[in-house]
matplotlib code that plots the C-alpha trace (Angstrom):
import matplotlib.pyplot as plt

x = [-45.9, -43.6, -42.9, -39.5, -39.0, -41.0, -39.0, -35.7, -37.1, -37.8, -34.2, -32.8, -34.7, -34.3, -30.1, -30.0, -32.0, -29.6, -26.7, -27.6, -28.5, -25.3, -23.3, -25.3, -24.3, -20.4, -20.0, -20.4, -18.1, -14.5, -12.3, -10.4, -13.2, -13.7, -12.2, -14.0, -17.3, -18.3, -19.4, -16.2, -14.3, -15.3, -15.6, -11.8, -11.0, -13.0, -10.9, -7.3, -8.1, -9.2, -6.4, -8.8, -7.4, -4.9, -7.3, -9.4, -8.3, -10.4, -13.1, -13.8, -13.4, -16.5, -18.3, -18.1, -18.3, -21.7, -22.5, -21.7, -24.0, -27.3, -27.0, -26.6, -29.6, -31.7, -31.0, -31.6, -34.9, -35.6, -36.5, -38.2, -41.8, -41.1, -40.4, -42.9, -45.8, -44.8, -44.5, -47.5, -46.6, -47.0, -45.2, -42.4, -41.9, -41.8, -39.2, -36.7, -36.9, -36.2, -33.0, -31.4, -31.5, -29.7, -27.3, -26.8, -26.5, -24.1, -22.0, -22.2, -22.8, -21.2, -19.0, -16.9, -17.3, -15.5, -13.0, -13.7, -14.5, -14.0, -17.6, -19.3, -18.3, -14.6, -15.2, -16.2, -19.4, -20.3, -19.6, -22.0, -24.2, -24.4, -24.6, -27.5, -29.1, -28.5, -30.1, -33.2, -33.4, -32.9, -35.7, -38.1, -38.1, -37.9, -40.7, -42.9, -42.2, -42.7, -46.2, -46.8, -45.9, -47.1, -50.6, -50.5, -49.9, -48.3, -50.4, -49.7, -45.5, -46.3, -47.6, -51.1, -52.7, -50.9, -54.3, -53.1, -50.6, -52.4]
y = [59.7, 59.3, 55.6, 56.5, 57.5, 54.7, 52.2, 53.9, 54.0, 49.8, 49.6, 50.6, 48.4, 45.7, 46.3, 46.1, 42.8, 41.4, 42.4, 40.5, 37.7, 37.7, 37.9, 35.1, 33.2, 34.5, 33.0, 29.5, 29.9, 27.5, 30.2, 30.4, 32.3, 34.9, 37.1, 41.0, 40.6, 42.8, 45.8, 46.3, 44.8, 47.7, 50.2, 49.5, 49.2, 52.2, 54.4, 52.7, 54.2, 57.2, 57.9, 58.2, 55.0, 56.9, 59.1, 56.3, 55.1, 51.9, 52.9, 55.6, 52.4, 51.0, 53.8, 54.7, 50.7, 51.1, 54.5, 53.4, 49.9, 51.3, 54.4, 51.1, 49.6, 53.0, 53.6, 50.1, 50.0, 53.7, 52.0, 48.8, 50.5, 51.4, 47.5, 45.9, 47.9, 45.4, 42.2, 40.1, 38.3, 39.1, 41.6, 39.0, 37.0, 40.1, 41.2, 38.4, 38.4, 42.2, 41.0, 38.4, 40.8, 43.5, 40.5, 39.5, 42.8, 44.0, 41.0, 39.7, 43.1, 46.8, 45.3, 43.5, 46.1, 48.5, 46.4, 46.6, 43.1, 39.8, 38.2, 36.0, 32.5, 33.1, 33.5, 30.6, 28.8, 28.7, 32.9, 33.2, 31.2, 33.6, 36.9, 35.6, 34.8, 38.0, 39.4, 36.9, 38.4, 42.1, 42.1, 39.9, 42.9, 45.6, 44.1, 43.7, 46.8, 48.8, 47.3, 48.0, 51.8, 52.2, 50.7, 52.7, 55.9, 59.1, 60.3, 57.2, 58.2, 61.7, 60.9, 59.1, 56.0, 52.7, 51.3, 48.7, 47.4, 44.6]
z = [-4.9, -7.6, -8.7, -9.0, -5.3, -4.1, -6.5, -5.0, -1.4, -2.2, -3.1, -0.3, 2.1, -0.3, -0.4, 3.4, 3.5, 1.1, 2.5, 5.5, 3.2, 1.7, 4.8, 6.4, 3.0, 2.6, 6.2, 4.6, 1.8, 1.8, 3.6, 0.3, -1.2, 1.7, -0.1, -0.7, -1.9, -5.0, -3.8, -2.0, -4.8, -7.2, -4.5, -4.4, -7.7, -8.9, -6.2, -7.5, -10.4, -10.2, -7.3, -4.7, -2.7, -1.0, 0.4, 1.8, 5.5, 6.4, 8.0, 4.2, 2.4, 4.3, 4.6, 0.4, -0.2, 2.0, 0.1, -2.9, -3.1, -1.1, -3.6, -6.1, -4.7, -5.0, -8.2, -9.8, -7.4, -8.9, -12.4, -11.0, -11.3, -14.8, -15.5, -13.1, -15.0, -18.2, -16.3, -16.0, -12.2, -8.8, -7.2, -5.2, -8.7, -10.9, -8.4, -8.1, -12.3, -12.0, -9.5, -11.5, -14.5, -12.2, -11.3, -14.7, -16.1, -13.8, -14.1, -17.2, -18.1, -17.1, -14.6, -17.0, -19.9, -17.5, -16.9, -12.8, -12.1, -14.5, -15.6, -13.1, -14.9, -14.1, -10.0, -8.1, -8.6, -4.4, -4.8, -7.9, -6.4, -2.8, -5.4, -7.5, -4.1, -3.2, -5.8, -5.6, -2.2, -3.0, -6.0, -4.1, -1.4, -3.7, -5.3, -2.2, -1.1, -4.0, -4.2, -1.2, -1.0, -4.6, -3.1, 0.6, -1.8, -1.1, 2.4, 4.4, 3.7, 4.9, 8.4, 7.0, 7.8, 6.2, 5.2, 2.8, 4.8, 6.3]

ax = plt.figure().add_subplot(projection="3d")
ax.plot(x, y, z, "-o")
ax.set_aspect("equal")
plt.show()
């Protein structure tokens, strides 16, 4: 299969185990910083302005905020088997290195330079610290995972045996 689809199938899972991460977390915040959380945050922004936001009722909002960071997730997950192939570690540790470069690159990063969100040292330090969390837990998954597909190959995802999986 290709490592691409695997990477972006690794992804995915990973994104929904962090968002529950990162719900679990948010709930723990002061209440003054239970405000949006990024992916809803530039989900917003992005439809302001491009005029979209009018069009959105609530329940769009959600959905394209949910659209919007799972397709996130598959596409950063999509290159992870290009860069694990260079990195020396274990899957799990080459994985949360791969997440806190997505985290830092995103907010230090093309976030900012886009002007959607400001840079992560200007929001709380309890909120940076649930998002880089978050990421530790999305690229510790999509690292996992992506081993293991990569290693259970192509037949076991079309209705083979998972033989490596144990």
């Amino acid at each position: 299969m290709d490592r691409g689809l695997i990477g972006a199938f690794a992804g995915m899972a990973a994104t929904a185990a962090m968002t529950i991460a990162v719900d679990a977390m948010f709930s723990r915040l002061p209440r003054e910083q239970r405000y949006p959380l990024p992916p809803r945050e530039i989900t917003t922004k992005v439809a302001a302005e491009s005029g979209l936001a009018r069009h959105l009722s609530e329940s769009r909002r959600v959905s394209a905020t949910l659209i919007s960071h799972f397709g996130f997730g598959a596409a950063v997950g999509a290159l992870y088997p290009l860069v694990a192939r260079l990195m020396p570690g274990p899957p799990m540790l080459n994985g949360i290195a791969y997440g806190i470069a997505v985290w830092a690159g995103s907010y230090f990063g093309w976030i900012p330079a886009f002007g959607i969100l400001r840079p992560a040292t200007t929001h709380p330090t309890e909120r940076s610290v649930v998002m880089i969390l978050g990421h530790v837990v999305w690229g510790a998954v999509t690292g996992v995972v992506a081993d293991r597909l990569e290693r259970a190959g192509a037949s076991s995802l079309a209705g083979g045996e998972m033989r490596d999986w144990g």
